[in-house]
Residue frames relative to the residue before (quaternion, step in Angstrom):
aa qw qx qy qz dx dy dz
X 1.0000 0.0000 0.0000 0.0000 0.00 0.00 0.00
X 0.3462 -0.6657 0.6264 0.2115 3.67 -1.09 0.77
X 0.0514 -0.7889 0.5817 0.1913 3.82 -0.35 0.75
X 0.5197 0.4276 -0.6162 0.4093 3.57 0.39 0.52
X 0.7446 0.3429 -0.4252 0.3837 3.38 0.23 -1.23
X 0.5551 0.5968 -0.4085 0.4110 3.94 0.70 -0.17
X 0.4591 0.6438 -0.2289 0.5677 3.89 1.55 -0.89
X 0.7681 0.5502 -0.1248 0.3029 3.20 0.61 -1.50
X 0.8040 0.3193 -0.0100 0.5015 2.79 1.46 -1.50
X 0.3088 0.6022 -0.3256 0.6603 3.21 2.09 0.18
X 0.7364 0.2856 -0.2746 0.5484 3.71 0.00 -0.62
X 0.7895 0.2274 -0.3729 0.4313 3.75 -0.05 -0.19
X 0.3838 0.5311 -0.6099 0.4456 3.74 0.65 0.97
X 0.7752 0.3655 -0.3594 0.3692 3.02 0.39 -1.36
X 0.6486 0.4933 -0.3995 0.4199 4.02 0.84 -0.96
X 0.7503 0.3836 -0.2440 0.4800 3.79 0.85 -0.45
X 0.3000 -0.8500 0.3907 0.1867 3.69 1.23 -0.17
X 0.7912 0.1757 -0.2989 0.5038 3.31 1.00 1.33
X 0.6290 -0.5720 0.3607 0.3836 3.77 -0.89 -0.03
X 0.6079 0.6486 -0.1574 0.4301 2.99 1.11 -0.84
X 0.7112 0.4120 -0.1339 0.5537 3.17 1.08 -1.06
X 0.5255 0.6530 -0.2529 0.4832 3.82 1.31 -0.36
X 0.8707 0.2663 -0.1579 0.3821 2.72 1.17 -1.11
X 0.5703 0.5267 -0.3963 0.4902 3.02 1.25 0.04
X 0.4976 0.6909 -0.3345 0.4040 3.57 1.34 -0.11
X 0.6953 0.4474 -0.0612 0.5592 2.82 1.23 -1.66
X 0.2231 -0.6997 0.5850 0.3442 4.06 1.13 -0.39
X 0.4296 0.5978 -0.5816 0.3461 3.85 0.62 0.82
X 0.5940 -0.6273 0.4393 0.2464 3.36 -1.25 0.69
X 0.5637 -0.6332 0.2901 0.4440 4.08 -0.06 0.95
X 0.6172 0.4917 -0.3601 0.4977 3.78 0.77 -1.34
X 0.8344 0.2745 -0.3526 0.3227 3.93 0.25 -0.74
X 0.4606 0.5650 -0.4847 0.4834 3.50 1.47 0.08
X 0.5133 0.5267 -0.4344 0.5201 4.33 1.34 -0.72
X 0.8414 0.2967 -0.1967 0.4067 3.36 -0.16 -1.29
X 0.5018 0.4847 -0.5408 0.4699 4.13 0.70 0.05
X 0.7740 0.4068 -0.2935 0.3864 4.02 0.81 -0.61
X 0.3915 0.7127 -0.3081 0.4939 3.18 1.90 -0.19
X 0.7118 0.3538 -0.2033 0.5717 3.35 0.77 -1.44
X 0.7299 0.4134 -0.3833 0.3865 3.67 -0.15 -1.06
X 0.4646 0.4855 -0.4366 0.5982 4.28 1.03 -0.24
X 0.8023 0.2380 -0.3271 0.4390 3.80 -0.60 -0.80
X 0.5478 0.5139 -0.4546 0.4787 4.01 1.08 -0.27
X 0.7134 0.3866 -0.2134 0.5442 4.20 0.64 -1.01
X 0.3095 -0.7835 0.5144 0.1604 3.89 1.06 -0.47
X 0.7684 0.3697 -0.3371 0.3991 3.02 1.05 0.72
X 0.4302 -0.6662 0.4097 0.4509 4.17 -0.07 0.47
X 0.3990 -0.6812 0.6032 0.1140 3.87 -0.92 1.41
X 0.8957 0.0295 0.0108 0.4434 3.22 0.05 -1.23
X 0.4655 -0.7155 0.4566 0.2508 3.74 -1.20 0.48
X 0.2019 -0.8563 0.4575 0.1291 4.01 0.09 0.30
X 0.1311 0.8477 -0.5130 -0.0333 3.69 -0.80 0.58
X 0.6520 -0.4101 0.2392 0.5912 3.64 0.12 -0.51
X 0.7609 0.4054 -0.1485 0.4845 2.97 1.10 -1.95
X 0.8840 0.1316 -0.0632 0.4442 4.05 0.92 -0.61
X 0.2053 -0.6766 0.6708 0.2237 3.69 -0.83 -0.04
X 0.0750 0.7202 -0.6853 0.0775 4.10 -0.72 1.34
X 0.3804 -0.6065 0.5935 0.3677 3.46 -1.27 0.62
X 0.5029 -0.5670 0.5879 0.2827 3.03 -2.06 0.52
X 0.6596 -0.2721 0.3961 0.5780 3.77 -1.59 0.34
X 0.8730 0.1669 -0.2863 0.3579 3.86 -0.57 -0.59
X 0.3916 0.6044 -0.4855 0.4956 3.89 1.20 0.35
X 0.7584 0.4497 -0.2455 0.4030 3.43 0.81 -1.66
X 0.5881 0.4746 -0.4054 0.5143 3.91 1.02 -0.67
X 0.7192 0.4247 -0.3797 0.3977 3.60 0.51 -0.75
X 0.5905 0.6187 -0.3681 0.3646 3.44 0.89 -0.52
X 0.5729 0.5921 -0.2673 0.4998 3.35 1.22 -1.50
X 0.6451 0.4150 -0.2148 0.6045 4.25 0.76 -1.07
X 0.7122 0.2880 -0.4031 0.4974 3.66 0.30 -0.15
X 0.6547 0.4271 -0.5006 0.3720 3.94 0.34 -0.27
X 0.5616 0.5478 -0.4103 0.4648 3.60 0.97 -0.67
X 0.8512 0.3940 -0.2656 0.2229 3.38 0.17 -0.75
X 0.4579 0.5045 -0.4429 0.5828 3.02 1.78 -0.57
X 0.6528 0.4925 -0.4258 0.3872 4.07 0.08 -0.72
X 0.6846 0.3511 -0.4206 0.4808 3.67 0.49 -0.42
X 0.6800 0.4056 -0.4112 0.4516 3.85 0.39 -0.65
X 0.7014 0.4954 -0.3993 0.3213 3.70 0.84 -0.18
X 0.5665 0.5648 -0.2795 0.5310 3.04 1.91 -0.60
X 0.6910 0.4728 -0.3468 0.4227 3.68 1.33 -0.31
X 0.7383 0.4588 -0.3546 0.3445 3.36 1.21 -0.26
X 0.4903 0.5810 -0.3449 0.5506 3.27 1.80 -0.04
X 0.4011 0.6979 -0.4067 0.4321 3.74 1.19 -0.59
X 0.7224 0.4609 -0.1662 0.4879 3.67 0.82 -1.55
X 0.6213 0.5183 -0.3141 0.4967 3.24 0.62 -1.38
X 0.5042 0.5865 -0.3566 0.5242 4.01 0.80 -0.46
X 0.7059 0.5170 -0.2110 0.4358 3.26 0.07 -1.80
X 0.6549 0.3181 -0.3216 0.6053 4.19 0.85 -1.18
X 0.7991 -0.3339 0.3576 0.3495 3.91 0.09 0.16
X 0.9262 -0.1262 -0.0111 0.3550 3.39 0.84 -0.81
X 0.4464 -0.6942 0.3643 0.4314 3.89 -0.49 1.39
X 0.3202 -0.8026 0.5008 0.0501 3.38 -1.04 0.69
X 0.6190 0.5785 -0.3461 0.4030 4.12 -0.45 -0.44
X 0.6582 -0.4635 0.4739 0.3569 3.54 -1.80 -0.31
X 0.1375 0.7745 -0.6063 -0.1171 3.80 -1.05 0.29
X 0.4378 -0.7232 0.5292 0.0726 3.18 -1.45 0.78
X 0.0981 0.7495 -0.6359 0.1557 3.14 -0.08 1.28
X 0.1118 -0.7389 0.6541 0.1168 3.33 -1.88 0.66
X 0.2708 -0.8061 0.5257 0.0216 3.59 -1.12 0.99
X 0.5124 -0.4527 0.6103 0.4001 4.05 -1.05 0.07
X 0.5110 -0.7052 0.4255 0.2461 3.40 -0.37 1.26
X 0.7806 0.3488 -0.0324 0.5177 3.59 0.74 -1.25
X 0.5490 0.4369 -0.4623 0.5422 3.65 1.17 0.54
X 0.4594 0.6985 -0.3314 0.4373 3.31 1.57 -1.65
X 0.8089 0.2527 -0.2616 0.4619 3.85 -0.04 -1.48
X 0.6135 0.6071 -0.3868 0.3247 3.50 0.30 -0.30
X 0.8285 0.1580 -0.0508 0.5349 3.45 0.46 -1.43
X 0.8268 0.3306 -0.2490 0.3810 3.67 0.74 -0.65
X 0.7270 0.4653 -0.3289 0.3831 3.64 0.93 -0.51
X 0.0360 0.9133 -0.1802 0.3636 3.24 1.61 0.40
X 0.8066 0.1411 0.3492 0.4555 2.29 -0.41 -2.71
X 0.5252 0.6841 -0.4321 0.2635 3.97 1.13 -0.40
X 0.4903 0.5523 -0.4883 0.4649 3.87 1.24 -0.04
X 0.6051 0.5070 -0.3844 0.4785 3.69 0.79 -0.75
X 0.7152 0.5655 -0.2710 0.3086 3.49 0.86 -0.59
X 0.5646 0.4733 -0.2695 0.6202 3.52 1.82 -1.05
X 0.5427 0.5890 -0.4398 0.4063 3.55 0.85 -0.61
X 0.7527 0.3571 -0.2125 0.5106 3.67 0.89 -0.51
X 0.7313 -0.0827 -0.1267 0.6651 3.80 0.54 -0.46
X 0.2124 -0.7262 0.6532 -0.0300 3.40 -0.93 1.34
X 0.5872 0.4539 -0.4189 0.5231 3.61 0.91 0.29
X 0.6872 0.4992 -0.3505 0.3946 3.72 0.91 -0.04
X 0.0499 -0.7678 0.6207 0.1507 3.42 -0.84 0.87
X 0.3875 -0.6915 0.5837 0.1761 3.47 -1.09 1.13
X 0.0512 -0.6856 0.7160 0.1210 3.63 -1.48 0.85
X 0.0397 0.8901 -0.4466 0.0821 3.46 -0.47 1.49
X 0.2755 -0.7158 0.6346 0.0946 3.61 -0.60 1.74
X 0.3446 -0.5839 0.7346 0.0248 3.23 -1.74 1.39
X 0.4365 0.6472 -0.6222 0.0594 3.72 -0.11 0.26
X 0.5980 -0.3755 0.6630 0.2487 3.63 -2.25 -0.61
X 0.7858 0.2019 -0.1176 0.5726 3.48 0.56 -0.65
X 0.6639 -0.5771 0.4120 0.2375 3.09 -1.69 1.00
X 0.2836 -0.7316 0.6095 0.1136 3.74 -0.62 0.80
X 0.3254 -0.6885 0.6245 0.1733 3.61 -1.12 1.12
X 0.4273 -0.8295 0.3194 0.1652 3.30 -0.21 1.99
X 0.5328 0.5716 -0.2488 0.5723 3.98 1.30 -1.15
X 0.7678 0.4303 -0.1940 0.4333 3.86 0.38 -1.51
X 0.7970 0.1160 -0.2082 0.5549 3.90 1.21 -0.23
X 0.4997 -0.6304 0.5283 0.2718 3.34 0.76 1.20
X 0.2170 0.6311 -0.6263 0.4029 3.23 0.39 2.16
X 0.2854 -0.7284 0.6018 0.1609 3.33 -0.80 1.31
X 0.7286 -0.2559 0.1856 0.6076 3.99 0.18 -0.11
X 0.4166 -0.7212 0.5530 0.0223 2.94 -1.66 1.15
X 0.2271 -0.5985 0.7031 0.3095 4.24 -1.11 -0.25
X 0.2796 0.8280 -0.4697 -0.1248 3.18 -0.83 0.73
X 0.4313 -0.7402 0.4335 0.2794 3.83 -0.30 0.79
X 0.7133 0.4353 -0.3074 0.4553 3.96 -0.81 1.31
X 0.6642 -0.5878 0.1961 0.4181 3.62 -0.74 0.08
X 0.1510 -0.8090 0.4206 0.3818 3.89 0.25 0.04
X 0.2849 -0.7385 0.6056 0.0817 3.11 -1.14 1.19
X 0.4536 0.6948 -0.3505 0.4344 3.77 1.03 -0.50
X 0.0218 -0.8810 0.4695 0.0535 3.69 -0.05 1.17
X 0.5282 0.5950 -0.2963 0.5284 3.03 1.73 0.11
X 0.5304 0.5192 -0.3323 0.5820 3.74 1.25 0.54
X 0.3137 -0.5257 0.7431 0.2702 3.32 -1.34 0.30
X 0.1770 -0.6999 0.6920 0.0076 3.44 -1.64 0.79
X 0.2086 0.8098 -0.5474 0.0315 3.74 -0.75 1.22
X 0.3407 -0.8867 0.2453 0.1934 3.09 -0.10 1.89
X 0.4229 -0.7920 0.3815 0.2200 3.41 -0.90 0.40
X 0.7256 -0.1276 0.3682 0.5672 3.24 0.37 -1.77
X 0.1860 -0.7384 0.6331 0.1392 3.98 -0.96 0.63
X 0.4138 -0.6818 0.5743 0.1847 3.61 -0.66 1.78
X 0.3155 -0.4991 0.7245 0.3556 4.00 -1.20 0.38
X 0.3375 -0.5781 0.7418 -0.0406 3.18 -2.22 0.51
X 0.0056 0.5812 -0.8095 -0.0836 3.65 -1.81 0.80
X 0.6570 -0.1841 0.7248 0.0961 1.98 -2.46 -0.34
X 0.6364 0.6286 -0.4410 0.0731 3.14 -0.66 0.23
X 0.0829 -0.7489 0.6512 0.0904 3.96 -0.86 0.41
X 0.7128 -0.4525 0.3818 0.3760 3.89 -1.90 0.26
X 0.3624 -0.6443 0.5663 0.3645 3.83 -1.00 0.06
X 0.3789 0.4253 -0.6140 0.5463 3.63 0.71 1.03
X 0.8441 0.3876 -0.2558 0.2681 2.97 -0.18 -1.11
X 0.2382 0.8232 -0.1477 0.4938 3.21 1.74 -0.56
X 0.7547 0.3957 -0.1067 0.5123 3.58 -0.02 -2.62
X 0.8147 0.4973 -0.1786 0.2388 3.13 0.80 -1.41
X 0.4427 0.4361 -0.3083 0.7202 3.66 1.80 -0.94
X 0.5569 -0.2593 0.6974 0.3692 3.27 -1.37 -1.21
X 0.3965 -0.5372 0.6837 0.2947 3.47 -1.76 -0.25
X 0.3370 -0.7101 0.5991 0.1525 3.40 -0.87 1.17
X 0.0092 0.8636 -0.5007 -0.0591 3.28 -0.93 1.06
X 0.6130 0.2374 -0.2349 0.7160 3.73 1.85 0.54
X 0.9033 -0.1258 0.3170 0.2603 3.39 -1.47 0.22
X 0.7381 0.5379 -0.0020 0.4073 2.77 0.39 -2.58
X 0.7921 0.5177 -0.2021 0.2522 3.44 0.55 -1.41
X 0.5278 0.6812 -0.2527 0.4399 3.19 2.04 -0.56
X 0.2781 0.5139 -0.6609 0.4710 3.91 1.19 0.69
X 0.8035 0.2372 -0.3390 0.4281 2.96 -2.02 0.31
X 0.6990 0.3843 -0.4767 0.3695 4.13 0.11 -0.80
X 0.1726 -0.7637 0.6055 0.1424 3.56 -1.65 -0.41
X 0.2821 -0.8074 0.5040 0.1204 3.59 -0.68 0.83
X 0.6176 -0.5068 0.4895 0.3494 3.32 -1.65 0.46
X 0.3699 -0.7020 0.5263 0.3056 3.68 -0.84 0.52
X 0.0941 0.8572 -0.4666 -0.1965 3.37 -1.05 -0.22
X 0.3589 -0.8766 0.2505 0.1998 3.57 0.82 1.50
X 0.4847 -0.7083 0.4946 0.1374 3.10 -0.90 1.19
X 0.6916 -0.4891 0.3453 0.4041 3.37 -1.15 0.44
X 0.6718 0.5218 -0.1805 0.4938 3.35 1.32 -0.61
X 0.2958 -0.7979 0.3811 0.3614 3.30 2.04 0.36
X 0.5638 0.5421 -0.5126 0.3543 3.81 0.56 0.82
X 0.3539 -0.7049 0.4303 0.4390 3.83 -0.57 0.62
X 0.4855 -0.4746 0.5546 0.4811 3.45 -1.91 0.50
X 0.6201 -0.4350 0.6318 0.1649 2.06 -2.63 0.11
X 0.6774 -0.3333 0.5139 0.4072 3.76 -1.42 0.27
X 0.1085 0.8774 -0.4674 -0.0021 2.73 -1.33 0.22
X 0.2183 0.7925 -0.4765 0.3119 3.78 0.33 1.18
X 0.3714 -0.6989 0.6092 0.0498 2.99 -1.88 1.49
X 0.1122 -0.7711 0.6244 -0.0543 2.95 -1.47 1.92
X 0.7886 -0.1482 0.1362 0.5810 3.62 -0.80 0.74
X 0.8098 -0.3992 0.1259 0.4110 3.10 0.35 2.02
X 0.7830 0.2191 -0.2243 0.5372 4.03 0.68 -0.09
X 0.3743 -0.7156 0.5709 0.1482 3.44 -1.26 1.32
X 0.5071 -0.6735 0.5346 -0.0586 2.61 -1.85 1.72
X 0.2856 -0.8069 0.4896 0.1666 3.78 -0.36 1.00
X 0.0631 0.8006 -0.5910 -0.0757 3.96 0.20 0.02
X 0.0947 -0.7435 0.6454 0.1474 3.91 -0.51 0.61
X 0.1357 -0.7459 0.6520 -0.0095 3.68 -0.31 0.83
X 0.5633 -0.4497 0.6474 0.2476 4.02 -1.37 1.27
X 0.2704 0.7192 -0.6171 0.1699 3.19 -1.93 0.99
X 0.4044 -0.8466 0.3381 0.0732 2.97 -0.66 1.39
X 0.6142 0.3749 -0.2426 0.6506 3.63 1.52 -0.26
X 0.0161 -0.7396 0.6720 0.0349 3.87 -1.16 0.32
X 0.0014 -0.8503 0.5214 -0.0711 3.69 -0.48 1.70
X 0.2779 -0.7331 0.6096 0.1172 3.46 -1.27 0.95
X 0.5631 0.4732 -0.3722 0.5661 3.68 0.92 0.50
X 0.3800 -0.6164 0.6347 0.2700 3.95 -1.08 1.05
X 0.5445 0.4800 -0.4774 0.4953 3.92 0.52 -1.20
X 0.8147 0.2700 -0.4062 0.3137 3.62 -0.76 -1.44
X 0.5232 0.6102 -0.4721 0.3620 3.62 0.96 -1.32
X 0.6782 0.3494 -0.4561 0.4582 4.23 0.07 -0.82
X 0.5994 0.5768 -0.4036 0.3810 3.98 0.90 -1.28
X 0.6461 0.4491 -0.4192 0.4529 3.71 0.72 -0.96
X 0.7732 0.3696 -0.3513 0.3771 3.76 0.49 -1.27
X 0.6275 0.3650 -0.5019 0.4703 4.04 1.00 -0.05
X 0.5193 0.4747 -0.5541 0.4448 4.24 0.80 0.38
X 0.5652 -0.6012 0.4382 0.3565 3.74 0.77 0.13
X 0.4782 0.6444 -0.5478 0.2367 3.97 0.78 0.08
X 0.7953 -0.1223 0.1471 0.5752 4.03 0.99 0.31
X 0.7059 -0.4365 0.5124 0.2205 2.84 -2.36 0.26
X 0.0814 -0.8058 0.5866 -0.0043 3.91 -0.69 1.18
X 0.2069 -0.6375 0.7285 0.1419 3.70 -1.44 0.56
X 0.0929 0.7496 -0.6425 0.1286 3.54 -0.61 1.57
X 0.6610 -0.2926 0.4634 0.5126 3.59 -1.79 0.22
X 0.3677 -0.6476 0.6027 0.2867 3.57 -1.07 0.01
X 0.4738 0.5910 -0.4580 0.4652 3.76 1.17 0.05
X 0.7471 0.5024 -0.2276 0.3710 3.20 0.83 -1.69
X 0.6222 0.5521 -0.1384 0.5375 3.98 1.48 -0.56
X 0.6872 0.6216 -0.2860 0.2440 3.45 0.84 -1.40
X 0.5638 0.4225 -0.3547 0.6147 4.01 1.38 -0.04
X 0.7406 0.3402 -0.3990 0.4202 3.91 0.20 -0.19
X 0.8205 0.1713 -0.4679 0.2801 3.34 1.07 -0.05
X 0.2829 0.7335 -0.5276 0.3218 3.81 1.50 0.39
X 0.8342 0.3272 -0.2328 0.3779 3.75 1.43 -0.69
X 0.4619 -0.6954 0.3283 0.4418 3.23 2.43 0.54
X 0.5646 0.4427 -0.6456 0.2618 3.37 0.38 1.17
X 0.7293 0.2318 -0.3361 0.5491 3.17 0.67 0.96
X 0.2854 -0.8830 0.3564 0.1088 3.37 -0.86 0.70
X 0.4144 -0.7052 0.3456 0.4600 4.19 0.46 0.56
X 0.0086 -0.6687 0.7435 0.0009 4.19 -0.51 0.13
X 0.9174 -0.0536 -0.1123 0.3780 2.67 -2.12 1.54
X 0.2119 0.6832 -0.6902 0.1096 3.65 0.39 1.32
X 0.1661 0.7986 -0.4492 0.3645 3.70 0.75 0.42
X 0.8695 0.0579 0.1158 0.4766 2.91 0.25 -2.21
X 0.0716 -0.9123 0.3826 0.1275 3.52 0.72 1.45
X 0.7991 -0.4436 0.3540 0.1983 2.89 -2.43 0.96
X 0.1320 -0.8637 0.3367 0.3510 4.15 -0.04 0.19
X 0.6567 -0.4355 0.2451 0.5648 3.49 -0.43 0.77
X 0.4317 -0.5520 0.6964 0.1550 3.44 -2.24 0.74
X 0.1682 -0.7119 0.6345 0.2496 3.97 -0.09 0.75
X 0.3102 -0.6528 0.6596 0.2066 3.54 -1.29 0.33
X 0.3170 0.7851 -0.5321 0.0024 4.04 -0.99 -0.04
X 0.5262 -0.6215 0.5558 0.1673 2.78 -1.50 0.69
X 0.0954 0.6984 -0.7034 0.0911 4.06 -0.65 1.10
X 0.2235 -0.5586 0.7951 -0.0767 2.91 -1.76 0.93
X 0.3967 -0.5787 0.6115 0.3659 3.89 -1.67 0.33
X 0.8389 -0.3565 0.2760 0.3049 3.34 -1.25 0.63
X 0.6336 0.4143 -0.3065 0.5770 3.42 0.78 -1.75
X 0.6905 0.4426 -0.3948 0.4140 4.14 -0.33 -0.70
X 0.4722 0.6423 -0.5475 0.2543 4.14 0.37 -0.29
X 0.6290 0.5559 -0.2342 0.4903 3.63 1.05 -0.82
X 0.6946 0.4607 -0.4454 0.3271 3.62 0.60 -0.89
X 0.4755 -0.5615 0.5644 0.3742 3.57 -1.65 0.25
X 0.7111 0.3604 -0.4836 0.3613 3.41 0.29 -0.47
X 0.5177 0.4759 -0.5264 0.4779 3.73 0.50 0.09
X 0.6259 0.5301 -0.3843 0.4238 3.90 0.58 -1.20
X 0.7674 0.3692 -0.2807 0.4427 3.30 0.37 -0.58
X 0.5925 0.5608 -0.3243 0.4789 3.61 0.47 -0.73
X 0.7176 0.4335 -0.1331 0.5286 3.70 0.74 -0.98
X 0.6161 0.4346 -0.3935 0.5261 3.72 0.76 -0.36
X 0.7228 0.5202 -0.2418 0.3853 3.67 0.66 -1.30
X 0.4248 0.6723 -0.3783 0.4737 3.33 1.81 -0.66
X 0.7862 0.5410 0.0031 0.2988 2.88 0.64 -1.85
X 0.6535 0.5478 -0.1869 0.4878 3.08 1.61 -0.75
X 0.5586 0.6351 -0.2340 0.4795 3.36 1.91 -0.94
X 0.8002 0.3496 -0.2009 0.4440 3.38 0.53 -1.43
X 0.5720 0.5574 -0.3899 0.4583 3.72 1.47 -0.01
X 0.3718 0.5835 -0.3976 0.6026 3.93 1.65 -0.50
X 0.6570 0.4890 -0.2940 0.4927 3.92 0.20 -1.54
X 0.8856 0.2962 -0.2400 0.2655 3.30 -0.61 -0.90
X 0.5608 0.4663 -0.4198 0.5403 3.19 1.60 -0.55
X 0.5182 0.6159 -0.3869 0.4500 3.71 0.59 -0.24
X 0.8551 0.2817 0.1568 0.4059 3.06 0.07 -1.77
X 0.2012 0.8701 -0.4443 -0.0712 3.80 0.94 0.12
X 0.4569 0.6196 -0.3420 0.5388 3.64 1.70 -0.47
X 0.7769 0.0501 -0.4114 0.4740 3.88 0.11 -0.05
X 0.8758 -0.0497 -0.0220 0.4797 4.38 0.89 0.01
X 0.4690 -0.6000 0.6193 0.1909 3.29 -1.40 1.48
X 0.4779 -0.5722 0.6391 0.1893 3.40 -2.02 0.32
X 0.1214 0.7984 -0.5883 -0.0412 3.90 -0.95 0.55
């Protein structure tokens, strides 16, 4: 038995929550991803994981062993990339995930500049809307737009996106234009569901403290793209990046509301789990991040500030 590669594949059951999925992760055939956990249980003498039709959970002593195997595979990966450093360049595969529609805008773009610098790195890169669970989908570090509540993450800020206000001029004709606070009875906004699958709140800074406004709404979206499509189909009033808005409304299909009572910045950051703070291929990947959206903002300070 190989107990790393058995470690290995022991640790991406649990982060991927099945065999099946391990193995196609792992490009390992299903029977030897069964029989590598077969062996590595009768080698420890004790039963790791718990099997049913519908799931695969580790047991109390699967879950301690798991917790010692992710560290350790993370330091020996961080030591063999250590070297790869030492010859000149980090080397291997990273997993990174991104807001799908910030992702195409500001970072795919620019990723040719990026192989241009470490050509031994191959990026694996999720476009999604919703927050990935970084440990559970073998995510090496993430971009993520909003405040990070996740205390089990490192958090390294980047850049705060500006924000409008804004909603269609149908929709618009049809409410009224809101020109205070107050005037927003009767209007309604596009949802856009939090990770916590509740919609946000409004949101708008008054004499230095932000104002929550929960506005009624009939549509609730988990996609930034549709979320502008819903607010240029007229279904309500939207707070967006102003990057992500700034062509529909230069051609008035959308329209800004209550620039008065501005939108508060969107921090941007970079998290990683704990064990990964040390690798280089995160270090790098995250600086260049960083290095991009500072180029941007000095450019561009109307759609984001540097911090």
């Amino acid at each position: 038995m190989d107990r790393l590669q058995a470690m290995l594949v022991f640790s991406r059951i649990i982060e991927l929550g099945g065999f099946g999925k391990a193995a196609d992760d792992l490009n390992l055939p299903r029977a030897s991803v069964s029989l590598a956990i077969q062996q590595l249980e009768a080698h420890l003498g004790v039963q790791l994981l718990v099997r049913t039709t519908r799931q695969v959970r580790a047991t109390l002593d699967g879950e301690a062993y798991y917790q010692r195997c992710r560290h350790l595979l993370a330091e020996l990966d961080d030591l063999e990339n250590s070297l790869s450093v030492q010859r000149g360049q980090p080397r291997g595969t990273l997993r990174v995930d991104m807001p799908a529609a910030f992702g195409c805008v500001w970072i795919m773009p620019r990723l040719p500049d990026f192989y241009r610098r470490y050509p031994e790195l191959q990026l694996d890169i999720g476009l999604h809307d919703r927050q990935v669970h970084l440990q559970r989908e073998g995510v090496d570090c993430a971009i993520r737009a909003g405040i990070i509540h996740d205390l089990g993450l490192v958090a390294r800020p980047l850049v705060r996106l500006a924000q409008v206000t804004c909603a269609s001029p149908g929709y618009l004709a049809e409410h009224g234009i809101p020109q205070t606070l107050q005037d927003l009875a009767g209007h309604r906004a596009v949802h856009f569901a939090s990770s916590s699958g509740q919609p946000f709140a409004c949101e708008f800074e008054m004499d230095g403290q932000v104002r929550e406004v929960m506005l009624p709404g009939v549509l609730t979206i988990n996609s930034a793209d549709a979320y502008v499509s819903a607010c240029e189909g007229g279904f309500g009033l939207i707070q967006a990046p102003r990057y992500n808005v700034q062509r529909q409304l230069q051609v008035g299909r959308l329209v800004e509301v209550l620039p008065d009572f501005p939108v508060p910045a969107w921090p941007v950051s970079a998290v990683y789990p704990p064990h990964r703070q040390l690798s280089p291929r995160v270090r790098v990947f995250i600086d260049w991040v960083r290095d991009v959206l500072h180029e941007v903002a000095q450019e561009r300070g109307d759609l984001m500030v540097r911090v």
